[in-house]
C-alpha positions as CSV (number, residue, x, y, z in Angstrom):
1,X,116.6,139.1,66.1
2,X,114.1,137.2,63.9
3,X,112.8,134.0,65.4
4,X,111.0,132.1,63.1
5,X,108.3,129.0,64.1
6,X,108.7,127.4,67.6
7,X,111.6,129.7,68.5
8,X,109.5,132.7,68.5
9,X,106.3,130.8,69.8
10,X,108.6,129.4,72.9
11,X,109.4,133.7,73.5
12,X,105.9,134.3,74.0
13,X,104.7,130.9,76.2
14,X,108.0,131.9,78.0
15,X,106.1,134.9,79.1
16,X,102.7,133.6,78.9
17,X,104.0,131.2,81.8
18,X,106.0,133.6,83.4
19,X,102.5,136.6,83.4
20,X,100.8,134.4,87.0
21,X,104.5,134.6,89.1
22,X,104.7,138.1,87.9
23,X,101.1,138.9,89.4
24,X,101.8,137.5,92.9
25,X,105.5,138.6,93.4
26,X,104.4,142.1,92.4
27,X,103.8,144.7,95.5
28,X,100.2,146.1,95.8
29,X,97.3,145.1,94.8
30,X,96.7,142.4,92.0
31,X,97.1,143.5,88.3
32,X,95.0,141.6,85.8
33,X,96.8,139.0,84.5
34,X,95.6,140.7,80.3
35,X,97.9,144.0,81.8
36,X,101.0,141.5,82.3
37,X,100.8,139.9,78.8
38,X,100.1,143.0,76.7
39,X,103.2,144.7,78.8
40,X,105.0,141.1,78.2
41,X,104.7,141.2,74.5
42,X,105.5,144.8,74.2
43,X,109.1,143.8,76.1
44,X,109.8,140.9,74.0
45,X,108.7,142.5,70.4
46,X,109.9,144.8,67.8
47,X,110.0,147.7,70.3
48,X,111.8,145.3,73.0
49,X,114.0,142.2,72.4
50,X,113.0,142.4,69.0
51,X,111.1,139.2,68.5
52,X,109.1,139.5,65.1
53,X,105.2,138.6,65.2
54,X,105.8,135.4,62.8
55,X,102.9,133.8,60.8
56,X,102.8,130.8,62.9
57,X,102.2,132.6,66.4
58,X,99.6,135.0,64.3
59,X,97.8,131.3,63.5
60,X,97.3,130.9,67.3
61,X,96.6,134.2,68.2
62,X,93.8,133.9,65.9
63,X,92.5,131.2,67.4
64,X,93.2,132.4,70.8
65,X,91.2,135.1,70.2
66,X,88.2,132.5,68.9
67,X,88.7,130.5,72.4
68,X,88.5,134.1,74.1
69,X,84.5,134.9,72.3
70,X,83.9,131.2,72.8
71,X,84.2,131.6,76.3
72,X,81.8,134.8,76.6
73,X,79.4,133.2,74.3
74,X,79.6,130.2,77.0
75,X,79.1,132.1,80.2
76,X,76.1,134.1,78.7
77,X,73.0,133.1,80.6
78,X,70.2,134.4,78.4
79,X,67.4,134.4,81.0
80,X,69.6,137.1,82.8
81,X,68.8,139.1,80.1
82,X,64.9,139.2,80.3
83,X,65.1,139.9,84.0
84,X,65.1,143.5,85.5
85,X,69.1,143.2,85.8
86,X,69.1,142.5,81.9
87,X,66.5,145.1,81.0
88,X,69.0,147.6,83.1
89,X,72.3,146.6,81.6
90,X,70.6,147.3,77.8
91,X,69.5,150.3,78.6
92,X,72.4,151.8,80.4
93,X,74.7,149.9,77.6
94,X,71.9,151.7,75.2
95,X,72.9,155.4,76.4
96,X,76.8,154.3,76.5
97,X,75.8,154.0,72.9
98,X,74.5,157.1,72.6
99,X,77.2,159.1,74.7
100,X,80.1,157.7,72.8
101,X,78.9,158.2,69.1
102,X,78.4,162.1,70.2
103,X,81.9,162.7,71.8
104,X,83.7,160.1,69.1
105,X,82.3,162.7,66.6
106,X,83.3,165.5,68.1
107,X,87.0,163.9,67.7
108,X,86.4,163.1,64.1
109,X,85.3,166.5,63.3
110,X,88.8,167.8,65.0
111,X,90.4,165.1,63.2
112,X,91.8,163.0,66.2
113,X,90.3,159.7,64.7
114,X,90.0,158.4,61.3
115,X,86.6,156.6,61.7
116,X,84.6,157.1,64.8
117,X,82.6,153.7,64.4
118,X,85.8,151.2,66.1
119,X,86.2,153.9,68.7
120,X,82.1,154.6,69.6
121,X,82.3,150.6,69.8
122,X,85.3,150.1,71.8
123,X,83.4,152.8,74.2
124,X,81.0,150.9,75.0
125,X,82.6,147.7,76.1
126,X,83.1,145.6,79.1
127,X,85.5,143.2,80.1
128,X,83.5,140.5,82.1
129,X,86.3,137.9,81.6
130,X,88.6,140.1,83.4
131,X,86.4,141.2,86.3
132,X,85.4,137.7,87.1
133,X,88.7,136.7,89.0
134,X,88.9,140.2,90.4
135,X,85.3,139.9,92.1
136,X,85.6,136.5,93.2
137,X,88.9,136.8,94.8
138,X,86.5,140.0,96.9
139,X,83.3,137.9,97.3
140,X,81.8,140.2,95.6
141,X,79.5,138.4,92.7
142,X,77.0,137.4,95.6
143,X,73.5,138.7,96.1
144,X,72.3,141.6,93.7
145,X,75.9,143.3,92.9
146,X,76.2,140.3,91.3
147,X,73.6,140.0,89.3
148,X,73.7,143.0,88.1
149,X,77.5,142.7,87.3
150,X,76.9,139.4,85.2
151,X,73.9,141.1,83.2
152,X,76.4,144.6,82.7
153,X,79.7,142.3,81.4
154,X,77.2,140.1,79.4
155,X,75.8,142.9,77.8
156,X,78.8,144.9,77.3
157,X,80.4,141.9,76.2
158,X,77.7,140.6,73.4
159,X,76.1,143.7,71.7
160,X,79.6,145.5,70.9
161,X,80.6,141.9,69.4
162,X,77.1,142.4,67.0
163,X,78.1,145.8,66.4
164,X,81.1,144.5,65.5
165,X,80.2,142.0,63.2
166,X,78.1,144.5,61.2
167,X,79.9,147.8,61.5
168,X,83.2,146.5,61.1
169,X,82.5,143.6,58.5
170,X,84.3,143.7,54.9
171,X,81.3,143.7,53.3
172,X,78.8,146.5,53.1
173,X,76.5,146.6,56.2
174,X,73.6,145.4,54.3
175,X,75.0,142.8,53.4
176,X,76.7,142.1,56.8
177,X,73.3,142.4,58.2
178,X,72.0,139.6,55.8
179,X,75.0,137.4,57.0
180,X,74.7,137.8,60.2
181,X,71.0,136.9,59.8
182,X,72.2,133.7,58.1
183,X,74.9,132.3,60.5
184,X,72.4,133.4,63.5
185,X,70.3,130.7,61.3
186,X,73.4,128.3,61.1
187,X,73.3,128.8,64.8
188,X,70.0,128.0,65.2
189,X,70.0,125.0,63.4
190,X,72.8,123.4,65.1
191,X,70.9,124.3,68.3
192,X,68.0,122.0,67.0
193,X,70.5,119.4,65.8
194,X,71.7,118.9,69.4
195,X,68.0,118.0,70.1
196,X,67.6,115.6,67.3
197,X,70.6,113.6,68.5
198,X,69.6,113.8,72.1
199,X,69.3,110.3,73.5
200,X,70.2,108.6,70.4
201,X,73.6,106.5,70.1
202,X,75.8,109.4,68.7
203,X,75.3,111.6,71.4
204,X,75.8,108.1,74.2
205,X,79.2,107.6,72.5
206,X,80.7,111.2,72.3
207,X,79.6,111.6,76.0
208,X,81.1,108.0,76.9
209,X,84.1,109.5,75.4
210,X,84.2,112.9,77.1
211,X,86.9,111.8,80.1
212,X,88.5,109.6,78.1
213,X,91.7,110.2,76.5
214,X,89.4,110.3,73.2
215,X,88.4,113.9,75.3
216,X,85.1,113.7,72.5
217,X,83.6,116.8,73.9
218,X,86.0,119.1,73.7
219,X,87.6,118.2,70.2
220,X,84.0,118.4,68.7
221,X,84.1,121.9,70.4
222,X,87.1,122.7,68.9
223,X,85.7,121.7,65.9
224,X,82.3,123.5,66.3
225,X,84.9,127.0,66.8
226,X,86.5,126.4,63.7
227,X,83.9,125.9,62.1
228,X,81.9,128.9,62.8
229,X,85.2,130.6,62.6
230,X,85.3,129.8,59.1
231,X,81.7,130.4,58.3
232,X,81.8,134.0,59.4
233,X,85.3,134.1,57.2
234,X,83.3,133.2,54.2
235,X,80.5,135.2,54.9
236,X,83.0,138.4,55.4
237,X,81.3,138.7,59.1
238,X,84.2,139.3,61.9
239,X,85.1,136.2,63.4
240,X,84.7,137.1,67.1
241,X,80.9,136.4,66.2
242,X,81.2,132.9,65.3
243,X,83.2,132.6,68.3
244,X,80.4,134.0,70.5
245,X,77.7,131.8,68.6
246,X,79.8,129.0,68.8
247,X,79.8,129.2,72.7
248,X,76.1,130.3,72.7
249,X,75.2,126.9,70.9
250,X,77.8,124.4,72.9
251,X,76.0,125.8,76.0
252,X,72.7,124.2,74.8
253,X,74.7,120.9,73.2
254,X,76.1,120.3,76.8
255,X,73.3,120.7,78.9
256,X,74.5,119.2,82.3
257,X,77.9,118.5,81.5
258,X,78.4,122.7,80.9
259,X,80.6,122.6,84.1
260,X,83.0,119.8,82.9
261,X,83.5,121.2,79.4
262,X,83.5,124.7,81.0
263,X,86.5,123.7,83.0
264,X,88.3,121.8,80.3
265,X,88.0,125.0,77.8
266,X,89.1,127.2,80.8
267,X,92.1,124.9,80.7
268,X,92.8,125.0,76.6
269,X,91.7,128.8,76.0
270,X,93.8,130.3,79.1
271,X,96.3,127.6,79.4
272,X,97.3,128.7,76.0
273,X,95.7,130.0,72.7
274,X,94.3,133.1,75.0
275,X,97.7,134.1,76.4
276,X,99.5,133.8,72.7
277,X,96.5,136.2,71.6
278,X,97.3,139.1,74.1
279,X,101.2,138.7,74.0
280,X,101.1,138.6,70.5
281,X,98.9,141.8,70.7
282,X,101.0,143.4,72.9
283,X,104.2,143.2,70.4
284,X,102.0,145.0,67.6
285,X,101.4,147.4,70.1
286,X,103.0,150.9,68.5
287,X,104.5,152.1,72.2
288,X,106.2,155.1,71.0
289,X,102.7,156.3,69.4
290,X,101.5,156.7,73.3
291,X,104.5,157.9,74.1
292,X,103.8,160.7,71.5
293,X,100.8,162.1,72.6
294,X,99.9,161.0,76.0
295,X,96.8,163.3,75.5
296,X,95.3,161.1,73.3
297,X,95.1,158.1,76.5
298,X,94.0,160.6,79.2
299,X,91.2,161.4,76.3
300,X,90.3,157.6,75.8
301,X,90.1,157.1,79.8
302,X,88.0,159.7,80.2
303,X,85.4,159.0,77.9
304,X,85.4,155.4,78.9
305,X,84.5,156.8,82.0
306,X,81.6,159.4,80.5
307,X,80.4,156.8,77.9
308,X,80.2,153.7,80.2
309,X,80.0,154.4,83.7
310,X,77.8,157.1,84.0
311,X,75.4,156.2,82.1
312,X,75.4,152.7,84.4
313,X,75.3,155.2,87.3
314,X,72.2,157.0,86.3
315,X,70.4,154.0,85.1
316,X,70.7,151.8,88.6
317,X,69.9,154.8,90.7
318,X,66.7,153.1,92.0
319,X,68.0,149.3,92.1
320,X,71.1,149.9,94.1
321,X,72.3,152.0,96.7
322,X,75.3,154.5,96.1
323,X,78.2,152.5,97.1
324,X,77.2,149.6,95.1
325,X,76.4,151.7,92.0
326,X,79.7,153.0,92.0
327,X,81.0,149.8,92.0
328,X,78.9,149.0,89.4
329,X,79.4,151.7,87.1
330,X,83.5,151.3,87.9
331,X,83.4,148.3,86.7
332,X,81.4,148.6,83.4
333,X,83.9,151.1,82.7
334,X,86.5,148.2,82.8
335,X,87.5,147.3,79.8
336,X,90.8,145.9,77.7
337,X,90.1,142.3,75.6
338,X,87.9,144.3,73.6
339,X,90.0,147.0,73.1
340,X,92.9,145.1,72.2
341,X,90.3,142.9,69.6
342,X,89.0,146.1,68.0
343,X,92.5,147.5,68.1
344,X,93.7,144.6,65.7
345,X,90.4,144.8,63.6
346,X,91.2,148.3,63.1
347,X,95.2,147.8,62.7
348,X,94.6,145.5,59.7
349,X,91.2,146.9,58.0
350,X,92.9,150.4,57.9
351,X,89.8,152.1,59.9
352,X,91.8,152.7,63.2
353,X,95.0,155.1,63.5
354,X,97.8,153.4,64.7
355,X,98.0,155.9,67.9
356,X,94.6,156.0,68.6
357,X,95.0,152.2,68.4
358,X,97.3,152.1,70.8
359,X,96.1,154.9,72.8
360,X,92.7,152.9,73.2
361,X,94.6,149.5,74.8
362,X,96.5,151.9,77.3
363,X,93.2,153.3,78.1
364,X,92.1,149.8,78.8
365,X,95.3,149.2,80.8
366,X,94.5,152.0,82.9
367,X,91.1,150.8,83.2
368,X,91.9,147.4,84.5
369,X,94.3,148.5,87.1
370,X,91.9,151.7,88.3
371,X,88.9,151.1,88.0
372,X,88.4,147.3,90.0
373,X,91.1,148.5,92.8
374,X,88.7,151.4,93.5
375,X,85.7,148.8,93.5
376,X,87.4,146.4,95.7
377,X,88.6,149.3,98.3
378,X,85.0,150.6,98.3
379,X,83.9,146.8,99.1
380,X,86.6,146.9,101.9
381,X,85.7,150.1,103.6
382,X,81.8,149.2,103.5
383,X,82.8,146.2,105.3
384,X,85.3,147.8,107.9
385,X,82.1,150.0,108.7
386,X,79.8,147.0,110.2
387,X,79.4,146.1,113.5
């Protein structure tokens, strides 16, 4: 059953719309809303109902995936990063590094993966977009848990998106290096554009225009993400990096109007570009590849656990007590958009098996509905235990 254009995009809104009910009607506790879609487009794709991955929902996929870097780029605070909450998360993300070339080796040398570089990367990944509703549906991104949290996701978010963008590049990485060099440049320069134009009539009429139905803001956003999008394209750098950079910069165009915007991107990206990207994902998933050799998940879960959270473990032994460390380390070891982004990089570019590939998004799968369950219980027995 090949549904070309809208009749195949209407499939997957159908279960983009459908993922929230799904959440709340389920018994237990709350799976991740990335879990429901990626299970969603399995059910409605080849391997299900049969509905082909057509050119046109690819299109938005691409640029959901754009909206989803965007977004991470946009919640980054930098000055986290110099603080001792920053200094931690690198050097815990530093050893995850470390941990996960070693074992990803190991399986290259027993010839379980083609290429250990997408794997050692996807290793070392957190999913800070998916924590976030998680933790403040628990109260838990108060005080110095949360901190510490928001330094961990940003840094697990933003240096596996550089490795990324060099390691993973068409071109060779000297030459990725050099362009990555030049669009931080093209970053930079539209950083000191937004201070040239501060105060000046251009930048009075796109704000005058920002809750108009002219929406000026947002479509010069969504013009900024293309744009980068494309650069990187030409430059044969990934595109999730001009999707970071391009949230990085609109966070210094903005300035005080970050929370508007923030919320009006929230509203585009997950109301439907992000959605497209993880149920179009999930019907690329190869299913029966998992289904194959199980081993090859429990493997991937495991060292998602050795790679990520202990290292976090060992590194915050003096800044938090046990309980919250666990937590902590947990949910480093959370991880799925990544996965699923690295999973497609390494689908087309030939550098990822296609069971590892899929092995690696069950993984994350698993990791979303394990690891922040176990988080949130420790939250609720540490509270049951006060006075």
């Amino acid at each position: 059953m090949d549904l070309p254009g809208l009749e195949g995009l209407l499939a997957v809104c159908a279960v983009a719309a459908l993922a929230p009910l799904v959440a709340v009607l389920l018994p237990g506790p709350r799976i991740a809303q990335v879990v429901i879609l990626l299970v969603g487009g399995v059910a409605i794709g080849p391997q299900g109902l049969g509905v082909a991955p057509s050119i046109e929902i690819e299109l938005i996929s691409n640029v959901g995936v754009g909206f989803l870097f965007l977004l991470a780029g946009y919640e980054l605070d930098p000055a986290l990063l110099r603080q001792r909450p920053g200094r931690l998360a690198i050097l815990a993300w530093l050893a995850s590094v470390l941990l996960a070339v070693a074992a990803v080796t190991l399986l290259e040398v027993a010839g379980i993966v083609r290429t250990f570089v997408p794997v050692a990367i996807a290793l070392t990944t957190t999913a800070l977009g998916t924590l976030l509703p998680i933790l403040r549906d628990n109260d838990m991104l108060g005080g110095a848990f949360g901190r510490y949290i928001m330094a961990g996701g940003a840094v697990g978010e933003m240096f596996p998106i550089l490795a990324i963008a060099v390691f993973l590049s068409a071109n060779s990485q000297y030459v990725a290096l050099l362009a990555l060099v030049a669009i931080a440049a093209l970053a930079a320069a539209l950083m000191l554009l937004s201070r040239g134009i501060r105060g000046r009539a251009l930048e009075r009429m796109v704000i005058a225009g920002a809750d108009t139905t002219a929406q000026s803001t947002l479509r010069w956003t969504i013009v900024l993400l293309l744009a980068l999008l494309v650069a990187t394209g030409e430059f044969g750098v990934d595109a999730v990096l001009g999707a970071f950079l391009a949230g990085a910069v609109l966070r210094r165009w903005v300035g005080e109007g970050a929370a508007s915007l923030g919320a009006k991107l929230d509203a585009v990206g997950y109301g439907f570009f992000i959605p497209v990207f993880f149920v179009y994902s999930g019907m690329n998933l190869h299913l029966a590849s998992i289904l194959d050799a199980p081993s090859r998940l429990a493997i991937f879960l495991g060292l998602l656990v050795l790679a990520r959270a202990v290292p976090v473990y060992v590194v915050h032994r003096r800044a938090l007590d046990p309980v919250p460390r666990l937590q902590l380390a947990l949910c480093s070891a959370t991880t799925l958009p990544l996965l699923v982004a690295l999973a497609e990089i390494g689908r087309r570019n030939g550098s990822m098996l296609a069971e590892n590939a899929a092995a690696l998004v069950g993984a994350g799968v698993l990791s979303v509905l394990l690891f922040p369950t176990i988080a949130v219980a420790l939250q609720a027995r540490a509270k049951a235990r006060l006075p």
